[in-house]
DOZANU-137077 format. One record per residue: residue in one letter; chain; x, y, z of N, C-alpha, C in turn. Coordinates in nm, 3 decimals, padded with zeros to 5 digits. Example, Ala and Ser with C-alpha at 12.3 -4.5 7.8 and 13.67 -1.06 7.14 Angstrom:
> resn;chain;n_x;n_y;n_z;ca_x;ca_y;ca_z;c_x;c_y;c_z
> a;A;01.319;-00.569;00.780;01.230;-00.450;00.780;01.320;-00.330;00.780
> s;A;01.285;-00.225;00.708;01.367;-00.106;00.714;01.290;00.003;00.787
END
This chain:
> resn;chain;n_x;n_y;n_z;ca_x;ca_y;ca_z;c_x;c_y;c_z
> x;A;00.082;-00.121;00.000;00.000;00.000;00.000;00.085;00.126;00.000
> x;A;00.229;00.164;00.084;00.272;00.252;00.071;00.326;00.291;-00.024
> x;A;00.326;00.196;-00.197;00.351;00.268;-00.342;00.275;00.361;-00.362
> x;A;00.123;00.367;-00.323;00.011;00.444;-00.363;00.040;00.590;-00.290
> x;A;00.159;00.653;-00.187;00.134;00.720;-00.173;00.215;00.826;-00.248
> x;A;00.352;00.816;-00.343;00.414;00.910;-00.398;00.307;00.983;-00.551
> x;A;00.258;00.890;-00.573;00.158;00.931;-00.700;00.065;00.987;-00.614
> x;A;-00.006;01.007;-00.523;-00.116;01.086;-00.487;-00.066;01.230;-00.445
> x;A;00.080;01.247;-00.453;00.079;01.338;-00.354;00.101;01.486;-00.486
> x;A;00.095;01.466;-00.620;00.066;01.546;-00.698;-00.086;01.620;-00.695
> x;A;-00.204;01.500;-00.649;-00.317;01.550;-00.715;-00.402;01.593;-00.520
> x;A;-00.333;01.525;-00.423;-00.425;01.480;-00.312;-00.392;01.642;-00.227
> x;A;-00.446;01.693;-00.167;-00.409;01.825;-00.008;-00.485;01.734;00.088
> x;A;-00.340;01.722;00.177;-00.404;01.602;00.284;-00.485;01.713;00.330
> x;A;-00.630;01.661;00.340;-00.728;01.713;00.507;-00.700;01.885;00.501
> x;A;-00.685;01.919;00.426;-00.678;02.095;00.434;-00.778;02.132;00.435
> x;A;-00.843;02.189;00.543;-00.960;02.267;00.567;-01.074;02.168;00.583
> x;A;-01.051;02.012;00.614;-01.162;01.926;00.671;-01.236;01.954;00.790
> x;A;-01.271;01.988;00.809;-01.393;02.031;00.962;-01.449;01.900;01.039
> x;A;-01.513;01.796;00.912;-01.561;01.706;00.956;-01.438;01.609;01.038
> x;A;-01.473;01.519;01.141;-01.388;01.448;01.196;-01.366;01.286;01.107
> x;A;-01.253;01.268;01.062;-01.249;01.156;00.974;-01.183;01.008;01.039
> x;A;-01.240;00.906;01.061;-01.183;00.793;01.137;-01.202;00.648;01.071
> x;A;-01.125;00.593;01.054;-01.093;00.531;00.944;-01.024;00.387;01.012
> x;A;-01.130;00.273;00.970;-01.055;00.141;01.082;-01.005;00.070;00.934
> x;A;-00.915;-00.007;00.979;-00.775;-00.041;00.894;-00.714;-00.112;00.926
> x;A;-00.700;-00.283;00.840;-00.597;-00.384;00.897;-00.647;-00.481;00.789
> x;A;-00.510;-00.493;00.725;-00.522;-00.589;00.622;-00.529;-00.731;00.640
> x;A;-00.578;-00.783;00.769;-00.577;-00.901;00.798;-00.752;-00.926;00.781
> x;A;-00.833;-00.996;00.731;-00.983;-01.032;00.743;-00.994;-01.052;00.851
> x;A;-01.147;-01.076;00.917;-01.175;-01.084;01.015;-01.160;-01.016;01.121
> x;A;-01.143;-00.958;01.168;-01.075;-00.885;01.288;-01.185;-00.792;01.324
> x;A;-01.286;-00.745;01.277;-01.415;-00.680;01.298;-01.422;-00.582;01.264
> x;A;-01.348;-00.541;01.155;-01.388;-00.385;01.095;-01.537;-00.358;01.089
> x;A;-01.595;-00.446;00.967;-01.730;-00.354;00.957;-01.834;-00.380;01.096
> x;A;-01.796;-00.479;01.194;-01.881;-00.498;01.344;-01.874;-00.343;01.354
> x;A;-01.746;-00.315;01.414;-01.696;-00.191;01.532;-01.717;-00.069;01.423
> x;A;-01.750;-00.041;01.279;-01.795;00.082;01.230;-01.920;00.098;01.256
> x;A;-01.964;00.038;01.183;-02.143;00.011;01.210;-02.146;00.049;01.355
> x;A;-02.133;-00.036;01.471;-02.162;00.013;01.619;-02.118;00.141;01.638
> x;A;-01.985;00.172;01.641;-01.991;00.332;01.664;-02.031;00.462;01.571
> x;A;-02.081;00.402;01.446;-02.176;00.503;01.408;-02.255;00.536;01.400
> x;A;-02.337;00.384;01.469;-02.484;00.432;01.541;-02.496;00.485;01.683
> x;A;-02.357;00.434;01.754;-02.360;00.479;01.868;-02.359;00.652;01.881
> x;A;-02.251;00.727;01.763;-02.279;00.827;01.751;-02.413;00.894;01.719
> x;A;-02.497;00.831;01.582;-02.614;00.860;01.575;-02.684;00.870;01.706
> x;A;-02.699;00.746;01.811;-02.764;00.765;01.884;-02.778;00.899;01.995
> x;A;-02.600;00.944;01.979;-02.577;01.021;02.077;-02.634;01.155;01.977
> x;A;-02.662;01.198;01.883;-02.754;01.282;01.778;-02.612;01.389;01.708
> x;A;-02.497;01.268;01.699;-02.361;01.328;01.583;-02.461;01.262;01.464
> x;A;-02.436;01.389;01.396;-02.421;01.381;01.215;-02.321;01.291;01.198
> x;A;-02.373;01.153;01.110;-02.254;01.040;01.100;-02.310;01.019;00.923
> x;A;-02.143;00.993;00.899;-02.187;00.920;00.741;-02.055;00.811;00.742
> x;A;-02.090;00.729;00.694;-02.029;00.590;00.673;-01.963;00.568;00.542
> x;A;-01.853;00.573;00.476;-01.796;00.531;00.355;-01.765;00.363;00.393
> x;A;-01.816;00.367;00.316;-01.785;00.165;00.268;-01.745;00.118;00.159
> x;A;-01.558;00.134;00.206;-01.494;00.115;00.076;-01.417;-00.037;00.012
> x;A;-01.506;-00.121;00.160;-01.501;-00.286;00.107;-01.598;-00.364;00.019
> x;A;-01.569;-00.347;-00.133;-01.639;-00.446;-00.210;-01.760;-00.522;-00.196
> x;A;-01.721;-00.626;-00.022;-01.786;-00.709;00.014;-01.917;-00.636;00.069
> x;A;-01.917;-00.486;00.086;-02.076;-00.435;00.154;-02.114;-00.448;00.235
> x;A;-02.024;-00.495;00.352;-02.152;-00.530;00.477;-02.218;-00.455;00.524
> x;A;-02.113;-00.292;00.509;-02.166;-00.159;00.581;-02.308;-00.175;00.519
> x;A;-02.312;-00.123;00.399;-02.379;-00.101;00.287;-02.542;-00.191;00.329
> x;A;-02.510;-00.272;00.295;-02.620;-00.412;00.340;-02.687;-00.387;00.452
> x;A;-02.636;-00.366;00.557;-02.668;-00.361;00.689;-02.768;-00.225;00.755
> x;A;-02.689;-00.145;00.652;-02.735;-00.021;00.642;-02.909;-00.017;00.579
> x;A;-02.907;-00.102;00.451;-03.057;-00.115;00.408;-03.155;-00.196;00.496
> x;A;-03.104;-00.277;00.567;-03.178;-00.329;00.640;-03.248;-00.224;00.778
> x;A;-03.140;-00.136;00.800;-03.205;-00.030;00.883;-03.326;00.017;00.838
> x;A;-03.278;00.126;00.689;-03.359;00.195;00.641;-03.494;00.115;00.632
> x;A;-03.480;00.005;00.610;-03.675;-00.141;00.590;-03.721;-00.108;00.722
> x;A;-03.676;-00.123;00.820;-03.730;-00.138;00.971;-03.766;00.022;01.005
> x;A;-03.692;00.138;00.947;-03.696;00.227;01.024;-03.627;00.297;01.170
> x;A;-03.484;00.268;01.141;-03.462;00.228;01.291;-03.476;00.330;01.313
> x;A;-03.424;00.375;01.489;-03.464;00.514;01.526;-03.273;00.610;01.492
> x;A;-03.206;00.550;01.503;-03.085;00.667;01.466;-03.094;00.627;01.347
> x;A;-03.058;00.751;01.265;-03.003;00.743;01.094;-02.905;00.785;01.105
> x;A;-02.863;00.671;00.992;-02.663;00.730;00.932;-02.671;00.689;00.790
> x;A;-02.603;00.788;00.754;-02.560;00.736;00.586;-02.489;00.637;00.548
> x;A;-02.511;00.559;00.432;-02.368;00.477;00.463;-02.389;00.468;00.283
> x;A;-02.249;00.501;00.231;-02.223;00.557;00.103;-02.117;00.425;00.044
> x;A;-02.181;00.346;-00.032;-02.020;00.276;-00.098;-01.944;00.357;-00.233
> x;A;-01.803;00.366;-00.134;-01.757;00.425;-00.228;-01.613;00.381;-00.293
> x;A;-01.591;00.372;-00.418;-01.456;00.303;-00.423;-01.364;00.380;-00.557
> x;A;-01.383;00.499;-00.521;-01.280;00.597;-00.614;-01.342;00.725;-00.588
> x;A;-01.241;00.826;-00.571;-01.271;01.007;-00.535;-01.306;00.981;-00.405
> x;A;-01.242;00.928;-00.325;-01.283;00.903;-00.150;-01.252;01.099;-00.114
> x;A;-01.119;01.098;-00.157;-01.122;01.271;-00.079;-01.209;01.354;-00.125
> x;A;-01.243;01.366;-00.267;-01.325;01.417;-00.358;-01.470;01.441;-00.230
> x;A;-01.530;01.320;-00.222;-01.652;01.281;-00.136;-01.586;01.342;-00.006
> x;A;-01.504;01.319;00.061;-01.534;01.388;00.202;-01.541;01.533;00.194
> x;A;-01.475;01.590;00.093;-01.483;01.733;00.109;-01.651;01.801;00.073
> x;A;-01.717;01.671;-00.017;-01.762;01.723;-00.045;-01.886;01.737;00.078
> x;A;-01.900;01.642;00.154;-01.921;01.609;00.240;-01.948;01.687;00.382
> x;A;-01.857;01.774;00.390;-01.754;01.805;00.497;-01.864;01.879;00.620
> x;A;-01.953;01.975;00.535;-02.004;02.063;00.644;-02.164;02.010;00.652
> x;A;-02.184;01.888;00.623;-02.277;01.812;00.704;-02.255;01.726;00.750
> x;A;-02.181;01.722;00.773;-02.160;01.564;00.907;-02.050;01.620;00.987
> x;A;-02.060;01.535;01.112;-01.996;01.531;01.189;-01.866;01.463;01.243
> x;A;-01.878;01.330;01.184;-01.835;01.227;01.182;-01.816;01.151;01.023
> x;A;-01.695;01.103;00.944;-01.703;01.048;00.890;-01.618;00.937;00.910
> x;A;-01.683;00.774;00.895;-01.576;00.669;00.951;-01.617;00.550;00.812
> x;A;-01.436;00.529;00.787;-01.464;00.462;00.705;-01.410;00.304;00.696
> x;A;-01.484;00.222;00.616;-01.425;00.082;00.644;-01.385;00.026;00.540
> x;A;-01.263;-00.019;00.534;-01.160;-00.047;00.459;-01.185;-00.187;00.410
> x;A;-01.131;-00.224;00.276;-01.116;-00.372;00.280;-00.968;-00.429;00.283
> x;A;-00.973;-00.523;00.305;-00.847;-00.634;00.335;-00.732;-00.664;00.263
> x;A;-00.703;-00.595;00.167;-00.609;-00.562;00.065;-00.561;-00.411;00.034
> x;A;-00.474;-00.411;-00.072;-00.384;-00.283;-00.107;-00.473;-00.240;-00.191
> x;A;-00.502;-00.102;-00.215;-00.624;-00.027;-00.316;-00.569;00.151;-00.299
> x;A;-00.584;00.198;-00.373;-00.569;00.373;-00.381;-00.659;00.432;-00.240
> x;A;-00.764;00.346;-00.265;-00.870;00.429;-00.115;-00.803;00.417;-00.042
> x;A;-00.751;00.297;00.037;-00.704;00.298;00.177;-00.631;00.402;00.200
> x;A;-00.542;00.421;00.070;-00.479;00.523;00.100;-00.485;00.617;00.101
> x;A;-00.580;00.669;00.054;-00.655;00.819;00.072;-00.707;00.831;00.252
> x;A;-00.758;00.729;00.262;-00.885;00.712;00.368;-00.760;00.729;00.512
> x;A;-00.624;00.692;00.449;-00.507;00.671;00.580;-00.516;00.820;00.568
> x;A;-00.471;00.883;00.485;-00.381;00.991;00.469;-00.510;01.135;00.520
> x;A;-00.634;01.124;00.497;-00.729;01.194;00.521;-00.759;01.220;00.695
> x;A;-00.731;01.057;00.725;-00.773;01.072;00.843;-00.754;01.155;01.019
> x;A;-00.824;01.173;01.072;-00.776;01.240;01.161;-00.762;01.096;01.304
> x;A;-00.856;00.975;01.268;-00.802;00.893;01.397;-00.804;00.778;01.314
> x;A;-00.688;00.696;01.321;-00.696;00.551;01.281;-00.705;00.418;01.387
> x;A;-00.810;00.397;01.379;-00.824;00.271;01.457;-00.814;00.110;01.400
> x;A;-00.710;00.046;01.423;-00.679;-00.095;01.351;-00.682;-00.196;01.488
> x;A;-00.791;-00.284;01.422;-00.860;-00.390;01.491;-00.773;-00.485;01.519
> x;A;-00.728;-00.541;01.618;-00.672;-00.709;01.593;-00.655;-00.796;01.673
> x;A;-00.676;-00.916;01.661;-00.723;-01.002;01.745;-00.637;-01.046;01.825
> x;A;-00.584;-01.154;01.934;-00.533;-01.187;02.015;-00.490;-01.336;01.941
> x;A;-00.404;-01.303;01.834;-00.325;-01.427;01.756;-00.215;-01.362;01.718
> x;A;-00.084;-01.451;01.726;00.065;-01.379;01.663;00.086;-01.370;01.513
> x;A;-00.022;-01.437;01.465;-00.051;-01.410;01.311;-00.116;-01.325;01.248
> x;A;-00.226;-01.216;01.342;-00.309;-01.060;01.333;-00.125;-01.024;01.363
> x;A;-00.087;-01.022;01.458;00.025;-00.940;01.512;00.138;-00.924;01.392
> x;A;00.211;-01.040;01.333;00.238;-01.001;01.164;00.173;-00.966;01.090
> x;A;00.045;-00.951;01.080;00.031;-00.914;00.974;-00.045;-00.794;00.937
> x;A;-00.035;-00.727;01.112;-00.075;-00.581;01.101;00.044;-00.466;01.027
> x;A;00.169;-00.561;01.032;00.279;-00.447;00.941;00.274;-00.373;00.852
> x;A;00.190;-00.431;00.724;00.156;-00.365;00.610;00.074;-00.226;00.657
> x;A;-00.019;-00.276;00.761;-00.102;-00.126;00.771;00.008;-00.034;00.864
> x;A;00.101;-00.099;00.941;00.143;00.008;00.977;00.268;00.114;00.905
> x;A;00.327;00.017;00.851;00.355;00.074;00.758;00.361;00.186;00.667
> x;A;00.201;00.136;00.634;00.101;00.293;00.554;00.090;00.359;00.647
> x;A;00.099;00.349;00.764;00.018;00.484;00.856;00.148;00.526;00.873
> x;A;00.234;00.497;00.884;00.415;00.604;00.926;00.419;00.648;00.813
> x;A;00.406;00.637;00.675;00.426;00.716;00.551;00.331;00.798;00.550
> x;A;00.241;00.773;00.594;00.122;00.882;00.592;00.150;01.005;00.666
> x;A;00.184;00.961;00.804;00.224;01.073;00.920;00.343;01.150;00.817
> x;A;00.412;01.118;00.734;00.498;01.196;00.683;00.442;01.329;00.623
> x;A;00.327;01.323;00.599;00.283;01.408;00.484;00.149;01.461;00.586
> x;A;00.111;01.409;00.676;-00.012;01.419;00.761;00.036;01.373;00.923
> x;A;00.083;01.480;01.001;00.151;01.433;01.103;00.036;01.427;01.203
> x;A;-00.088;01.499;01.168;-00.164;01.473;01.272;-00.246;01.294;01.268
> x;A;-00.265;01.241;01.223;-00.299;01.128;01.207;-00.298;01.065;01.363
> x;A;-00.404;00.994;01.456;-00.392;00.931;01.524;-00.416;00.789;01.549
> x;A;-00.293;00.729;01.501;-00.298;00.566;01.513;-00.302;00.518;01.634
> x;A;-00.459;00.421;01.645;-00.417;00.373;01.808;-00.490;00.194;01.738
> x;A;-00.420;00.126;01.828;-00.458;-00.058;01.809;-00.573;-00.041;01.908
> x;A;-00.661;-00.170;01.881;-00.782;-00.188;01.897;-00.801;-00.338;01.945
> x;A;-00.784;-00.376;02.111;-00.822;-00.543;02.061;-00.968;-00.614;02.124
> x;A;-00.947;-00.656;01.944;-01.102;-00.718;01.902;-01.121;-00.855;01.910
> x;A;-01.246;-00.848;01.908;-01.279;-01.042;01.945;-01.143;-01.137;02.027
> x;A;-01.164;-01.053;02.120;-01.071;-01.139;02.215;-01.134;-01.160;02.317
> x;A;-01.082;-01.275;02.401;-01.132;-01.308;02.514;-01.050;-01.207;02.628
> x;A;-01.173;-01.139;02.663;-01.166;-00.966;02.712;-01.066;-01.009;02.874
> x;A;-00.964;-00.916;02.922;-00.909;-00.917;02.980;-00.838;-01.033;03.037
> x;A;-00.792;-01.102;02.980;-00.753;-01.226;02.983;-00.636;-01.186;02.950
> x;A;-00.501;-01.266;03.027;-00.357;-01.281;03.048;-00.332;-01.225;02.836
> x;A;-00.393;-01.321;02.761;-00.340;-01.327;02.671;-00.327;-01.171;02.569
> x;A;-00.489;-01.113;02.608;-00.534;-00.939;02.574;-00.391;-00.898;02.606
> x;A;-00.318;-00.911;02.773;-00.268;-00.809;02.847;-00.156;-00.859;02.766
> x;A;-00.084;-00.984;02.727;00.029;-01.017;02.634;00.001;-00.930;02.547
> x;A;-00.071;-00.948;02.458;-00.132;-00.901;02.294;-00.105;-00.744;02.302
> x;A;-00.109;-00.717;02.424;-00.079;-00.532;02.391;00.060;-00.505;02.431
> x;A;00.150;-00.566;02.512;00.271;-00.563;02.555;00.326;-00.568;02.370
> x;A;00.334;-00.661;02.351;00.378;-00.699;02.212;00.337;-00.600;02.132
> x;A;00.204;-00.546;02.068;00.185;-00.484;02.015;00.267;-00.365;02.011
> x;A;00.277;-00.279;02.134;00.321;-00.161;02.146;00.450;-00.127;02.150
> x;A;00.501;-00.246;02.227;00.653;-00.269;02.187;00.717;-00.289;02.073
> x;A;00.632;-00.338;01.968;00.664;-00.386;01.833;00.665;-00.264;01.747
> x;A;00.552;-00.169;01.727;00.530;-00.087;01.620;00.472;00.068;01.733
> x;A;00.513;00.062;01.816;00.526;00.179;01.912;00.358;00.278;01.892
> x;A;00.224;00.210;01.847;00.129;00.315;01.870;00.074;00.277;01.983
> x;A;-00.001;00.378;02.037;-00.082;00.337;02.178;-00.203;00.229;02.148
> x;A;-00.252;00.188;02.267;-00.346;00.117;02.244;-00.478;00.155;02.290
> x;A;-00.582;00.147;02.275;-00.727;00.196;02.303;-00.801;00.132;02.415
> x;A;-00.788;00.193;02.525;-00.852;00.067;02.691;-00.941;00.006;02.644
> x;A;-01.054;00.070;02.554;-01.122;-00.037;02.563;-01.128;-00.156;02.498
> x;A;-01.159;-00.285;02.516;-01.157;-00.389;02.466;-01.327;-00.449;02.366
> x;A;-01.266;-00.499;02.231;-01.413;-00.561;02.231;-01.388;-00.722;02.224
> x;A;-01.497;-00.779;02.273;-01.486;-00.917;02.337;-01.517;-00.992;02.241
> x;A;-01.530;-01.136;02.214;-01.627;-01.222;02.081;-01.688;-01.208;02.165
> x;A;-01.839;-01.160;02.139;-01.988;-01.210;02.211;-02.083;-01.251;02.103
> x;A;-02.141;-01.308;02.088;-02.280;-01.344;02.015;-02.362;-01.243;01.958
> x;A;-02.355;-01.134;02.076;-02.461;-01.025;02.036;-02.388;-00.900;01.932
> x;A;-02.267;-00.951;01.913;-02.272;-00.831;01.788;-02.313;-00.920;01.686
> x;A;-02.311;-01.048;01.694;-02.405;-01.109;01.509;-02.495;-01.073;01.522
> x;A;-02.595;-01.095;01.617;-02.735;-01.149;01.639;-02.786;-00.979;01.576
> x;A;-02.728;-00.868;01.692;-02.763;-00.738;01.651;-02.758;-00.704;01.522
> x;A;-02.668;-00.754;01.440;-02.641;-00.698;01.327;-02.712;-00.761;01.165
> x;A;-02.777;-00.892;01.261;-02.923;-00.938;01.194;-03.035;-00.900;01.155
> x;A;-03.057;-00.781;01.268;-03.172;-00.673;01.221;-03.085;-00.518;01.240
> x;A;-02.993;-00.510;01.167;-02.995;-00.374;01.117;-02.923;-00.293;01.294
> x;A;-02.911;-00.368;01.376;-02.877;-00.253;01.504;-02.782;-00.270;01.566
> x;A;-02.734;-00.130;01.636;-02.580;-00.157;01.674;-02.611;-00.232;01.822
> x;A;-02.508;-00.301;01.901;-02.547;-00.387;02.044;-02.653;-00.285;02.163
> x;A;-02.666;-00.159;02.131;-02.736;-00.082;02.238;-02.847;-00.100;02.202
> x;A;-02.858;-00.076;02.087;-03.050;-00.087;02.038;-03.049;-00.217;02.066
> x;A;-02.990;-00.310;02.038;-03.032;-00.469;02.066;-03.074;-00.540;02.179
> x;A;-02.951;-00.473;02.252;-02.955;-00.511;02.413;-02.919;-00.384;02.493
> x;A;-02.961;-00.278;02.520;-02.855;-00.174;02.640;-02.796;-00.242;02.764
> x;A;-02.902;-00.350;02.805;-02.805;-00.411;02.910;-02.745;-00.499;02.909
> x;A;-02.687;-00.518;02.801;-02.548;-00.615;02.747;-02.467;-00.583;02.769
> x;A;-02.357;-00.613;02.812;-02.201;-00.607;02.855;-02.191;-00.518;02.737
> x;A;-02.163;-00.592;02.602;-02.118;-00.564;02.547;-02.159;-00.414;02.428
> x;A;-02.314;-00.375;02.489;-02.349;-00.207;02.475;-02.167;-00.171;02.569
> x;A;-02.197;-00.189;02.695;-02.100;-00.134;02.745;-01.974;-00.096;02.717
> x;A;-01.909;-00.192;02.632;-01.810;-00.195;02.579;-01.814;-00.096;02.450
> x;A;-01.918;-00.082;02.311;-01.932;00.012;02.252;-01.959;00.134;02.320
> x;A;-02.011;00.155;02.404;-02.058;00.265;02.499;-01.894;00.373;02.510
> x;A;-01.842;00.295;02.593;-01.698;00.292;02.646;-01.556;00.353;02.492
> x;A;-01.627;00.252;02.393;-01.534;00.296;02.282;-01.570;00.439;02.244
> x;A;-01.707;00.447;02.189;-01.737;00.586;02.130;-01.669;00.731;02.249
> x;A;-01.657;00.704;02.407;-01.670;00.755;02.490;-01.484;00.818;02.452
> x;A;-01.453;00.670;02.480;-01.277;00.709;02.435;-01.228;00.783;02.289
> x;A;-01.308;00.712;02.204;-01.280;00.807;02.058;-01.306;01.010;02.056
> x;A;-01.428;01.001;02.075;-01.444;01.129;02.137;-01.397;01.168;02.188
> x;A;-01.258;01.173;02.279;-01.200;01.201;02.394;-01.044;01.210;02.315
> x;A;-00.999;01.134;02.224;-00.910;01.135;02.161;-00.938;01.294;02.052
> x;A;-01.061;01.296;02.012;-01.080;01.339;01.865;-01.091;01.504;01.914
> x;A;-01.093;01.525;02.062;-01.141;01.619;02.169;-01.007;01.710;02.177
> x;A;-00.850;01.615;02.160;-00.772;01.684;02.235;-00.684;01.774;02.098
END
């Protein structure tokens, strides 16, 4: 991915004069829960009544999909959710002074977007699980995000660990390693494997509409709480 960034830097102005807040989850490994943890915190924002729009720049659609299933039911927060897979900066600018929030979800390979979507962003959050094989093979993205900071120093890369068995010896390994390895901070909160982010995401809703008194609302609760708090300083 970091070829894609000497050719952009003729046509691209990183984030000059973006207003909107841009956050962008990222990790070329599958699985790891990108489109779970977008979807939840952009309804979680909706819920909290942020202007949210969703770019969904993975092929596969889940944003996208998930998103129509809202709009059938009616849910009660609305968010946009736009697939988009060329002129990503083009679209946020154009974007910019209606929303509040733009978060976008990446797919699992090397593409021009990601690299827009790195270089745009103002917080990068990369998901990964509690295996030494997420742990190689988060390099590629980090990678892109230190070439990015070259040209975009504000960029905030922080690791994210997902579908893990939550506070467990192995989490508290998984971040030692992490941080020691590729030096970004890590994000307290944890998201766990639970059941209820499928089940929720069966009818269209993030874990709060599904369940509020689920642990694991708590845990999205907790993330949006920390992102905001990052995006704050």
């Amino acid at each position: 991915m970091v070829l894609y960034i000497e050719p952009l830097l003729t046509t691209l102005k990183v984030a000059n004069g973006i207003i909107m807040k841009v956050i962008t989850l990222a990790n070329q490994k599958g699985g790891c829960g990108k489109s779970t943890i977008v979807l939840n915190l952009a309804i979680e924002f909706a819920l909290q009544e942020h202007r949210v729009i969703v770019f969904d720049t993975d092929p596969q659609g889940s944003c996208y999909e998930t998103a129509e299933i809202r709009n059938y039911q009616e849910a009660m927060a609305h968010i946009n959710v736009v697939p988009i897979y060329e002129n990503l900066y083009q679209v946020i600018e154009a974007c910019d002074k209606d929303y509040d929030f733009a978060i976008i979800d990446t797919p699992p390979h090397d593409n021009e977007v990601v690299t827009v979507a790195t270089l745009c962003s103002d917080l990068i959050i990369i998901p990964v699980q509690d295996s030494p094989l997420d742990i190689r093979s988060t390099k590629t993205t980090v990678d892109l995000i230190n070439e990015a900071r070259k040209l975009n120093p504000h960029i905030a890369p922080y690791f994210l660990l997902s579908r893990i068995q939550a506070n467990s010896v192995m989490a508290r390994d998984l971040a030692q390693v992490l941080k020691s390895t590729y030096k970004f901070d890590i994000l307290e909160t944890q998201i766990a494997n639970r059941r209820v982010y499928k089940y929720s995401l069966i009818y269209g809703q993030n874990v709060s509409e599904y369940s509020n008194k689920d642990i694991a609302a708590t845990e999205i609760g907790s993330l949006a709480k920390e992102v905001l708090s990052i995006l704050d300083r």
